[in-house]
ZAGUKOL-960199 format. One record per residue: x, y, z of N, C-alpha, C, O in turn; residue in three letters. Coordinates in steps of 0.02 Angstrom, whole numbers, plus 50000, padded with zeros to 5 digits. Atoms other than C-alpha are relative to their C-alpha. Layout:
// residues N
XYZXYZXYZXYZALA
...
// end
This chain:
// residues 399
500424994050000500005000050000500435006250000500845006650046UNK
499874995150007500555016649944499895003350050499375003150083UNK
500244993649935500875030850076500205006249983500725007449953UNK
499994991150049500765049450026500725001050032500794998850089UNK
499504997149971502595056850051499905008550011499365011550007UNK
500264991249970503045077850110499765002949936499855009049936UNK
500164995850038502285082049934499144995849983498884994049930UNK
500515003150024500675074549964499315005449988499395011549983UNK
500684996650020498815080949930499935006850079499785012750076UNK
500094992449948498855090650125500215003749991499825008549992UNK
499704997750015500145098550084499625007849947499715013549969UNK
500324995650041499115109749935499385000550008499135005649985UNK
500874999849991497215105749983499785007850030499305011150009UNK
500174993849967497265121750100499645004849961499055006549961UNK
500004993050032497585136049983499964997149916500344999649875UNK
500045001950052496955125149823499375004949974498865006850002UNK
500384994350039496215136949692500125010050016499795014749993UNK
500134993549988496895153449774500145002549948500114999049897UNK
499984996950075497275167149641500635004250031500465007650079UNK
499584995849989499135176149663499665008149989499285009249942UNK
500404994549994498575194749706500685006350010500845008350066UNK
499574996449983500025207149668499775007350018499285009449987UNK
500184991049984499805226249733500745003149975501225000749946UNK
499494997850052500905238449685500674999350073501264997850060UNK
499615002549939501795236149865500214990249993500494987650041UNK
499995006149998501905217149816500064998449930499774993649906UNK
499965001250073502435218949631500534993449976500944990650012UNK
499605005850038503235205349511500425002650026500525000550083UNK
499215002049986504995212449526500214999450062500764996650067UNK
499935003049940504815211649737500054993549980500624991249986UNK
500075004349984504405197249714500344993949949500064988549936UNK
499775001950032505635191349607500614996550036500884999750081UNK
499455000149974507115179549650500465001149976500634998949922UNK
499334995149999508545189149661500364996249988500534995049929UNK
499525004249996509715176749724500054995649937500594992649935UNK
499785004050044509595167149567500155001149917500504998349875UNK
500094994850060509145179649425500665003850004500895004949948UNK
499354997850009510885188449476500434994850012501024996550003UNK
499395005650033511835170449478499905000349947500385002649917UNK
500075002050071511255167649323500245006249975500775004749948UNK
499754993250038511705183749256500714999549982501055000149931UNK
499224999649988513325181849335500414994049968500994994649948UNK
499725004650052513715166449249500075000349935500434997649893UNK
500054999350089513295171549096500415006249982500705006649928UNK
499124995750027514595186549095500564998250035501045002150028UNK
499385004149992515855175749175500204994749907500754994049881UNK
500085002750059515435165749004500175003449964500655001449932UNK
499844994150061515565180148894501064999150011501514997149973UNK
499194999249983517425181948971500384994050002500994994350002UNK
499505005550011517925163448963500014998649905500514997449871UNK
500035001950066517165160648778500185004449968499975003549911UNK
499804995650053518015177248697500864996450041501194992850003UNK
499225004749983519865169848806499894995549933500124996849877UNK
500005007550033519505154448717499975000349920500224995849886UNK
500204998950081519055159648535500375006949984500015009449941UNK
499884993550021520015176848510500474997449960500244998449904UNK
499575001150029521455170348435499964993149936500374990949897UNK
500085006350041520735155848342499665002649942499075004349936UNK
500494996850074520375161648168499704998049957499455001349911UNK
500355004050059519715147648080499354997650060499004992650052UNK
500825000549977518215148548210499585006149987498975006249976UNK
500344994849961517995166548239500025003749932499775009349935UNK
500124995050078518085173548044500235005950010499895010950000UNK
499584995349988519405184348089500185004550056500735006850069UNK
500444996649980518415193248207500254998050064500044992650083UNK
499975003649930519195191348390499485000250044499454995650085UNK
500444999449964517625198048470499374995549974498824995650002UNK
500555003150047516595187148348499574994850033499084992450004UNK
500305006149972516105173748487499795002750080499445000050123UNK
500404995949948515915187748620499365001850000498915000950040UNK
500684996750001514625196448553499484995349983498894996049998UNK
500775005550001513575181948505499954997750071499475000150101UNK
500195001449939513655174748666499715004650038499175003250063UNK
500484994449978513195191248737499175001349973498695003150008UNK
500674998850031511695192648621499704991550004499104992149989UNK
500115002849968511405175248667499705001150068499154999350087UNK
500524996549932511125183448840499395002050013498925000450049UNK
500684994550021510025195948783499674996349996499244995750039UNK
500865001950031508855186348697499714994050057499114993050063UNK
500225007649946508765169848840499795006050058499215005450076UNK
500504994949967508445186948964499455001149985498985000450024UNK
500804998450049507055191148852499444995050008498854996150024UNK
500475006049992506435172648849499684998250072499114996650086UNK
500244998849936506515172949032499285005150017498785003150045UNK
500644994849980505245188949048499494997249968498944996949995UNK
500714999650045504125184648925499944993450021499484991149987UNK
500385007549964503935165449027499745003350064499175001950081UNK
500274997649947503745175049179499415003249983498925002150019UNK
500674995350022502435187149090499194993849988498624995050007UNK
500415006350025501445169349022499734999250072499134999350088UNK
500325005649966501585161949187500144993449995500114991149938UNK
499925005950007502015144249236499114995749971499034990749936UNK
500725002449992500005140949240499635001749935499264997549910UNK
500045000450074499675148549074500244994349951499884990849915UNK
499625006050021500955136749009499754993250014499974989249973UNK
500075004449980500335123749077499284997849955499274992049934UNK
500455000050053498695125048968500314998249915500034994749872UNK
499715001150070499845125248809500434997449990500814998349943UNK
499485007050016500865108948856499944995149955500404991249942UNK
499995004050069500025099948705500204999649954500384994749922UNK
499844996150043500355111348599500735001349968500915002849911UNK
499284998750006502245112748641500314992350007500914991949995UNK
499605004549989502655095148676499754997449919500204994449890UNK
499925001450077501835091848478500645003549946500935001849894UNK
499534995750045502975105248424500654998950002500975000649952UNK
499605004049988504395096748499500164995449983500694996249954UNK
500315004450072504035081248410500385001149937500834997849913UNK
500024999450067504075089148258500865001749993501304998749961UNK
499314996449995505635098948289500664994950000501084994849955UNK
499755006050017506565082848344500184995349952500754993449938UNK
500005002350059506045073548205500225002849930500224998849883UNK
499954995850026506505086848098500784998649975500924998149915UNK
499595000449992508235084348140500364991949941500914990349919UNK
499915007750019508125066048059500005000049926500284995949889UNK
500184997050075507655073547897500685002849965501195003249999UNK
499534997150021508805081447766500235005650041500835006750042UNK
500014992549972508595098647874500444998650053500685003750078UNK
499495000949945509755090048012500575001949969500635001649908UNK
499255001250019511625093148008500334999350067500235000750126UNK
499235002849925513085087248117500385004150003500595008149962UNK
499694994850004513975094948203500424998350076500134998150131UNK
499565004149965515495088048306499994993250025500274991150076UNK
500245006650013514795070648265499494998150039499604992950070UNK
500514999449989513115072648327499545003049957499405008949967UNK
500814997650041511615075448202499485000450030499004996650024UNK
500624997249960510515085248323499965006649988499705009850034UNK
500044995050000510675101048243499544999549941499484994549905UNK
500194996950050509575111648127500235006249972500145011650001UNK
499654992550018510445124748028499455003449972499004999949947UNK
500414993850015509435141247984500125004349941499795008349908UNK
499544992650039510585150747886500175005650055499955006450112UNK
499884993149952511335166647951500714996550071500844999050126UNK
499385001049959512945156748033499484996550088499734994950142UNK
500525000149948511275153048153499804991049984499794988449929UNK
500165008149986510785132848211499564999450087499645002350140UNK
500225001049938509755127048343499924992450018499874988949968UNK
500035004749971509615110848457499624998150013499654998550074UNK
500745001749978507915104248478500274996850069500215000050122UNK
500055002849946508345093648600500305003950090500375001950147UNK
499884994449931508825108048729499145000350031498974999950090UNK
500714996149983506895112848725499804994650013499344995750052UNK
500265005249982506485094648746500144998950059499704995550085UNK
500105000449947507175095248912499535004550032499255001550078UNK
500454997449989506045108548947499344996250002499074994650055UNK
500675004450013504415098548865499944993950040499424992750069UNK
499995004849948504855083948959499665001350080499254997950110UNK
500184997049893504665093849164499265001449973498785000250010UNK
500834994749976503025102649107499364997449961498825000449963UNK
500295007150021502215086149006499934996050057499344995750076UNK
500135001949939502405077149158499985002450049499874998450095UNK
500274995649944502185089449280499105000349990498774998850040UNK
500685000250005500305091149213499754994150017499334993150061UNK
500385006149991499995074149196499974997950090499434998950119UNK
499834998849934500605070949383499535003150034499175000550076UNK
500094995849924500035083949475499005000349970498524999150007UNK
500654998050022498375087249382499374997250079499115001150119UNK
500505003249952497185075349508500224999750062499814998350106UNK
499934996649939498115079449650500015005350023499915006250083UNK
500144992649986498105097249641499175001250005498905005350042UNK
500854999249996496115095049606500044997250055500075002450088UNK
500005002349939496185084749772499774994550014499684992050070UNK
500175006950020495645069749698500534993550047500354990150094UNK
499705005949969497005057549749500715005350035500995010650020UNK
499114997749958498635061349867500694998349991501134999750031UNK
499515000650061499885055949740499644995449922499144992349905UNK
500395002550089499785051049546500034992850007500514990650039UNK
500175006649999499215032949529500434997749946500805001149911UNK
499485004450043500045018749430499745000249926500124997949883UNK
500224998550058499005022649280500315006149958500575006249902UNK
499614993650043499555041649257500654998049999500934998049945UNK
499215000150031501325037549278500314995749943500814996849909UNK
499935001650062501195025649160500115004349928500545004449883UNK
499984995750067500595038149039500595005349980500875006249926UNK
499484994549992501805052049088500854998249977501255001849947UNK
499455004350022503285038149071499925000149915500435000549880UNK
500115003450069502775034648902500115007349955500505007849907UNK
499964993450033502555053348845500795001650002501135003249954UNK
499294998250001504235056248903500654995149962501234997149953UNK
499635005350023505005039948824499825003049916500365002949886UNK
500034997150063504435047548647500515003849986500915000949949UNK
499804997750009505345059848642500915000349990501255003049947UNK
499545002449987506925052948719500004993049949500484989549965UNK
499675005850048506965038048582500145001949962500654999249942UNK
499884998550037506935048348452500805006149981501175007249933UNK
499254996649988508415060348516500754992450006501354993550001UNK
499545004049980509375043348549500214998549917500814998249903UNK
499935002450049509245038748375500455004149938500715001749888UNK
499474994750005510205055848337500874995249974501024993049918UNK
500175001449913511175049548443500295006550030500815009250013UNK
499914995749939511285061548563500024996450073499594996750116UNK
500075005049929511795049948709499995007050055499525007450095UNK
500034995749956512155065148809499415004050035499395005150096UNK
500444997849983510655073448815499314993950012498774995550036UNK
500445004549966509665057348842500044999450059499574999250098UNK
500045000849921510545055348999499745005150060499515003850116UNK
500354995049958510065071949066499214998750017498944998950072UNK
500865001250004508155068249019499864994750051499324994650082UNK
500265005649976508365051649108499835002650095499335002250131UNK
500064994349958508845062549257499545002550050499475002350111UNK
500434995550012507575072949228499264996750040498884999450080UNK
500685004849991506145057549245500214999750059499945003150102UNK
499865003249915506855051049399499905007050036499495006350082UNK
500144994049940506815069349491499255000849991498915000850042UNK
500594997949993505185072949428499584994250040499134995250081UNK
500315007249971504665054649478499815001250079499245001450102UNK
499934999449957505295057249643499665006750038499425006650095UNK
500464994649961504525075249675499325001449993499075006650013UNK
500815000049997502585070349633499614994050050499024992650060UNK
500115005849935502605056549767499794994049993499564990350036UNK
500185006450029502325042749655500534994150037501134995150044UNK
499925007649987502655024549722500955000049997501194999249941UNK
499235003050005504745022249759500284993949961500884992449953UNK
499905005250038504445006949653500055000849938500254996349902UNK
499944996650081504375017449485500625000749985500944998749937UNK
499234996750007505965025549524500524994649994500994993949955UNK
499495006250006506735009249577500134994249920500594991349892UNK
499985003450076506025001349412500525004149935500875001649891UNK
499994993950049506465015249307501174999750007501604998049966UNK
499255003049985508395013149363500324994849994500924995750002UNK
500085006050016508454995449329499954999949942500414997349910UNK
500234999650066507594998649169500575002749946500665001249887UNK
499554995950055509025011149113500694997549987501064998449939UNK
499295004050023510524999649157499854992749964500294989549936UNK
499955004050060509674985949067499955002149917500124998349872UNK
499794996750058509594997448919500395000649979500504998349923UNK
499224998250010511255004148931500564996349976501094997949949UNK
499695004850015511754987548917499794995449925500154992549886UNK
500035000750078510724983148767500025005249955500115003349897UNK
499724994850057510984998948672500874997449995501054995149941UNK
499375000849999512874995848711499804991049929499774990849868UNK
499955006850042512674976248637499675000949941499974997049903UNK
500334997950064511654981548488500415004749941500215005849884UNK
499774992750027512754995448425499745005949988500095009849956UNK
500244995650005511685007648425500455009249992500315013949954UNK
499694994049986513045022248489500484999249934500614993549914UNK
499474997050063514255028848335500884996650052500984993950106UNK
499365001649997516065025448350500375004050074500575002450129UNK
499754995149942516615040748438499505000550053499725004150097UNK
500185000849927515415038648575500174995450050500064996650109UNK
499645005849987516315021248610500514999950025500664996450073UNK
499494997449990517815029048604499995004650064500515006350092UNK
500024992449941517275042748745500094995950069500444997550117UNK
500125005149927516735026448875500775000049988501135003950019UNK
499295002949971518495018148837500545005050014501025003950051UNK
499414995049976519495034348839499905002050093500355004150129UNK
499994997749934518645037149019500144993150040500254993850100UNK
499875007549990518925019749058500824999350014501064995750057UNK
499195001350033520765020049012500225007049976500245008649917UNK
499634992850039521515038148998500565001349965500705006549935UNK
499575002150039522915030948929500104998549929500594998249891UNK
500215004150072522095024248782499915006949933499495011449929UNK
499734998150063522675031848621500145008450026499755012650003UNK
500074990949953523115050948726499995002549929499545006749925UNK
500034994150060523365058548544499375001949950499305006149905UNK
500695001650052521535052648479499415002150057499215007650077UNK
500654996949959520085050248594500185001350058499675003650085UNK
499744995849934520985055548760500305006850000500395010150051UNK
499894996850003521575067748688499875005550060500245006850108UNK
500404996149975520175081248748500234999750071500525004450100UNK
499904999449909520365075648937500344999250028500234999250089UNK
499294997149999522195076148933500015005749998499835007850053UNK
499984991950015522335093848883499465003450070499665008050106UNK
500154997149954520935096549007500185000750066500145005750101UNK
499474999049928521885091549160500625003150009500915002750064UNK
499444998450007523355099649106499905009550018500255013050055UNK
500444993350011522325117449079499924998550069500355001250104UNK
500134997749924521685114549255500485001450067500485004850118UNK
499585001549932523035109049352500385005249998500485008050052UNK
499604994049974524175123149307499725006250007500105011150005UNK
500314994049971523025136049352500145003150077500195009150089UNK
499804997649949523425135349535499305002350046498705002850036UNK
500654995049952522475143649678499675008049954499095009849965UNK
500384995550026522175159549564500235001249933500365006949913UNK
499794999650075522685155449383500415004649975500575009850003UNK
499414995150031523885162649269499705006349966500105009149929UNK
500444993950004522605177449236499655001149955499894998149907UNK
500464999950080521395180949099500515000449941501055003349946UNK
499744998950043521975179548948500604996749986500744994849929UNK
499145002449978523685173248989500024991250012500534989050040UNK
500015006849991523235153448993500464998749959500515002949914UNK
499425002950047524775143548904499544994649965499604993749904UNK
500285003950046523515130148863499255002849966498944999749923UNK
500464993450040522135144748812500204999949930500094996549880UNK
499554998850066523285153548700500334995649944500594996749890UNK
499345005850061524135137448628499364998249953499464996749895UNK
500675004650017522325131148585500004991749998499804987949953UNK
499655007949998522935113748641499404996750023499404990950002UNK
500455003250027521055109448692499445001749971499105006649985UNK
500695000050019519685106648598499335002350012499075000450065UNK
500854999649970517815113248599500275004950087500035004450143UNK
500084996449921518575125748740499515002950016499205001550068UNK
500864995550003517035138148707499544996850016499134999750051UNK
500575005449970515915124248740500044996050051500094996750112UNK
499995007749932515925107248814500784999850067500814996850121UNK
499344996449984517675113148877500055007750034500555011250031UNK
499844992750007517405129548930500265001850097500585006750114UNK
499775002649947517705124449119500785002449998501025007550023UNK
499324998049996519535122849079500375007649974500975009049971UNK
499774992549979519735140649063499855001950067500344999850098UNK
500484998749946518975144849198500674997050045501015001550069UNK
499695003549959520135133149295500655003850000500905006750048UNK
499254997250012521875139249193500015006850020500315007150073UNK
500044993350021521685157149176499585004550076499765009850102UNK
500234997849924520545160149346500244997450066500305000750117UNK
499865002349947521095146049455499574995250050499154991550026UNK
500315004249962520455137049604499315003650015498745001250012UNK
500344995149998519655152449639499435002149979498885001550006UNK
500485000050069518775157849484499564994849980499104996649943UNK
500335004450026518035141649455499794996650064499434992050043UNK
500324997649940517525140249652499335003849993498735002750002UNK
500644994850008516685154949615499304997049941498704998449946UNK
500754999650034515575147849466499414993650024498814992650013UNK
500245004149962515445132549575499305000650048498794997150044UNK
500304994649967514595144749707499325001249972498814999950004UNK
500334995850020513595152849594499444994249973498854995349983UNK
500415004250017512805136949517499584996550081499004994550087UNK
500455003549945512345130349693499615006950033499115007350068UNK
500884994949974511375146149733499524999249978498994999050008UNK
500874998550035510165145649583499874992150042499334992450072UNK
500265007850002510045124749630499754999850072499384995150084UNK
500154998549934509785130949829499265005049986498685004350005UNK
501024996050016508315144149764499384996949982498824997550005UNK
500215004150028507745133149664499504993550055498924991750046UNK
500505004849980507245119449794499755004850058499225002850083UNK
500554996749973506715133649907499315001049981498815001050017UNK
500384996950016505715138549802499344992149971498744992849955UNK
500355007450001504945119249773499775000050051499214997550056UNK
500265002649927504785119449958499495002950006499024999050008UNK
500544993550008503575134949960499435000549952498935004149961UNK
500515000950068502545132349817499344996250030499414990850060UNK
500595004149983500725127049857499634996749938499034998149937UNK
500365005050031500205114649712500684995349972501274996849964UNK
499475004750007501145100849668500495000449922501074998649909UNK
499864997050064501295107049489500675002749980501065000549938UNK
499704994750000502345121249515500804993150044501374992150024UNK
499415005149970503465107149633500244996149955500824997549939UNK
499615003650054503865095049505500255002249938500674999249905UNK
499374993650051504445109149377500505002650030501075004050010UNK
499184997949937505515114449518500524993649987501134993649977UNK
499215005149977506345097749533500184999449949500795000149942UNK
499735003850072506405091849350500605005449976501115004149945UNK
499304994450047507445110249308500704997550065501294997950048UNK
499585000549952508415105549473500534994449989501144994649986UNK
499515004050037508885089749418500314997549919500504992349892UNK
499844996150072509285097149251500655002050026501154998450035UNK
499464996049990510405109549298500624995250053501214994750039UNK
499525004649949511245097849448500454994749966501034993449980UNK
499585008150048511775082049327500325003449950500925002249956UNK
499784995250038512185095049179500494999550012500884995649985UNK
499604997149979513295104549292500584994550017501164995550001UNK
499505003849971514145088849376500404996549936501014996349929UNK
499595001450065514485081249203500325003349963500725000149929UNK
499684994250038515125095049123500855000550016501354999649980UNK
499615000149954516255097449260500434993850021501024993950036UNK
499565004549971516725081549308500314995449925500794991549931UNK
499565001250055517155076849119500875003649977501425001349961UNK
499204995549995518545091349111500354995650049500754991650024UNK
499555002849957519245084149281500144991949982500574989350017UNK
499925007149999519145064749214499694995050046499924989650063UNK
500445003649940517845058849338499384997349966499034992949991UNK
500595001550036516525057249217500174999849904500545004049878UNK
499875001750054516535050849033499735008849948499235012349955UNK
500144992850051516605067348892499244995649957499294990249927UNK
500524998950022514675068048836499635005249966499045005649948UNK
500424993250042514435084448755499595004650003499275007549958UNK
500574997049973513495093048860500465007050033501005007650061UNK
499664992649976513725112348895499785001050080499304999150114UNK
500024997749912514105119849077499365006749998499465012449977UNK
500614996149995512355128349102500125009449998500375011850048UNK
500094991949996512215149949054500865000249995501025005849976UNK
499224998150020514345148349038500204997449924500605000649889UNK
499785001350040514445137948899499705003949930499185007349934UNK
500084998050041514495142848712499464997949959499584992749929UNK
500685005750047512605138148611499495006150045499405008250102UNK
500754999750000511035145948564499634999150041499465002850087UNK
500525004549987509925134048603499984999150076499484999250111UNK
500225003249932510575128948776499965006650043499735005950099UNK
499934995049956510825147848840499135002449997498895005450045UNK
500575000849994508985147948784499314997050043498794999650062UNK
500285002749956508305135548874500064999250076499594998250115UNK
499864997949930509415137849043499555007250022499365008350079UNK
500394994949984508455155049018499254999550025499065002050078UNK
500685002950009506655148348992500025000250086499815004250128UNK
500195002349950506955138049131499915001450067499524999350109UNK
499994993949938507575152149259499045003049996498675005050040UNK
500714992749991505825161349195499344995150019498814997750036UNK
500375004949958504835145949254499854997950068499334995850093UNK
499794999349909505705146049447499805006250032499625007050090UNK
500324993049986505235164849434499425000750000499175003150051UNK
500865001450012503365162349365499694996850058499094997850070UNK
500215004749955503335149249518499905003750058499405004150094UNK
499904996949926503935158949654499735007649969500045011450006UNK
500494993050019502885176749570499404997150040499184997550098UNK
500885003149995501275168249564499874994350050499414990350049UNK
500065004149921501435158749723499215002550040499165008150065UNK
500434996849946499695160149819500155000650041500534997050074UNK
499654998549940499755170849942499474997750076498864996950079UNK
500435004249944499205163750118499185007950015499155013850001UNK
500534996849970497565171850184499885005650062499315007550077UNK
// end
């Protein structure tokens, strides 16, 4: 027999149906979180300053142009700021009406990718090019569609006050919605961003108070996968290559170890406060790879230090500390399992990112959240900030 956990039906029955009531003493930007809207900021012009280090001197990226990877990333900013307001302006609860709508369009977008209109792009065919030097990532926004697809389904009949967690029927369904999406990104492959999604299920799993036997299945389920995708061949060459290079750092250092050679080398001589902007020996040499991106860490490390990269350490565990405040506080369960799913988004992200540079975790391709270089993902780290904001705005207020 199922027993409601701390996110059960009492929990929201109280103040179910109130209506957020701002005055002008109690406006959106009061009531805005600070603490996480200026990390994020702050990461993202710490970013600006590691990804113009990293690309100024490289001229067969930057089209001559040393500032050429500044200012996009900056306007990158801009516009994921923008995306932020205008989710906060919607509303998580608006949104939440036009999750059909966006998880079809997702879908399409995905699939899209499979089509001629895909192109590769550092041996991943998950991009769509646009024109205009411009590409985007569907599968960024699919982690998005994923939290707020199963956040509805979930929370829906417990927020009405129907049952005191989601039954074995909805999670069925909610599993299944979310397994769409994620087969068709695998088939990319995009192993990297599957694993985040998988993540993704298990936090949300865990923060709608469904049955510990889902989660337990659901973990089970993914290392017997892992193990038949592996025996099938499913993964490309160089994703093969990424396990045995983390496996064996030894194994071929001039080929696929390359990358996470160079990255320990970039970190370690950084020191307690790096050899100073600009001034990295393995920066300037351009000795690794994808620094602007999946790499962009090891600046951070060389060039700032223990310090510097402390600090973005810091700065990521504030928004991920607001963040489950702001889960804790929330009165419908709704608004809680979009909390966790971005939480354990940003948390697994961050640790992989991170713990690939240091050699603790296998290189997967995945950018360090609002620092790294990309469209798409400085897009969706934005979104997802204007979702934690929409949550904690439109919070009913007690009586």
């Amino acid at each position: 027999m199922q027993t409601a956990n701390k996110f059960s039906v009492s929990r929201y029955a109280p103040e179910r149906g109130a209506m957020a009531k701002l005055t002008a003493r109690d406006s959106v930007v009061r009531r805005l979180d600070w603490p996480i809207l200026l990390s994020a900021l702050a990461l993202s012009l710490i970013g600006c300053l590691l990804v113009w280090s990293a690309t100024r001197n490289r001229t067969s990226l930057n089209q001559g142009d040393p500032y050429y990877f500044l200012f996009r990333h900056a306007l990158n900013t801009g516009i994921g700021v923008v995306l932020m307001i205008g989710t906060v302006w919607l509303g998580h609860r608006t949104l939440r009406g036009a999750v059909p709508v966006l998880y079809g369009l997702s879908l399409v977008l995905i699939l899209a990718v499979l089509t001629p209109l895909g192109a590769t792009i550092n041996g991943a065919h998950a991009w769509i090019v646009i024109g205009g030097g411009f590409s985007i990532q569907p599968s960024e926004f699919v982690k998005i569609t994923i939290i707020l697809v199963m956040a509805m389904l979930l929370a829906t009949r417990v927020d009405a006050g129907d049952l005191a967690h989601p039954d074995h029927r909805t999670v069925v369904k909610a599993l299944c919605l979310a397994a769409a999406p994620m087969g068709i990104v695998m088939l990319m492959p995009d192993l990297g961003s599957v694993m985040v999604m998988v993540v993704i299920v298990l936090g949300v799993l865990l923060a709608s108070g469904a049955s510990n036997r889902w989660v337990l299945g659901l973990i089970g389920s993914g290392a017997a996968g892992a193990i038949l995708i592996w025996q099938l061949g499913v993964l490309d060459e160089y994703q093969i290559n990424r396990f045995a290079a983390f496996a064996n750092p030894e194994l071929d250092p001039a080929g696929v170890g390359y990358n996470t050679n160079q990255a320990r080398i970039a970190i370690g001589s950084g020191g307690l406060s790096g050899s100073g902007l600009f001034k990295g020996s393995q920066t300037t040499g351009q000795f690794v790879p994808e620094q602007q991106t999946d790499f962009v860490f090891t600046v951070a490390g060389e060039e700032l230090g223990f310090i510097g990269a402390g600090l973005i350490l810091v700065l990521l565990g504030i928004i991920l500390w607001r963040a489950c405040m702001i889960a804790r506080e929330t009165t419908e369960l709704y608004g809680t399992i979009v909390c966790a799913g971005i939480i354990a988004w940003f948390a697994f992200q961050s640790f992989e990112n991170i713990g690939m540079t240091l050699g603790i975790m296998p290189v997967a391709g995945l950018p360090l959240p609002f620092v790294s270089y990309g469209g798409s993902s400085m897009f969706a780290v934005w979104i997802a900030v204007g979702l934690l904001q929409s949550i904690k705005v439109q919070r009913p207020l007690s009586a």
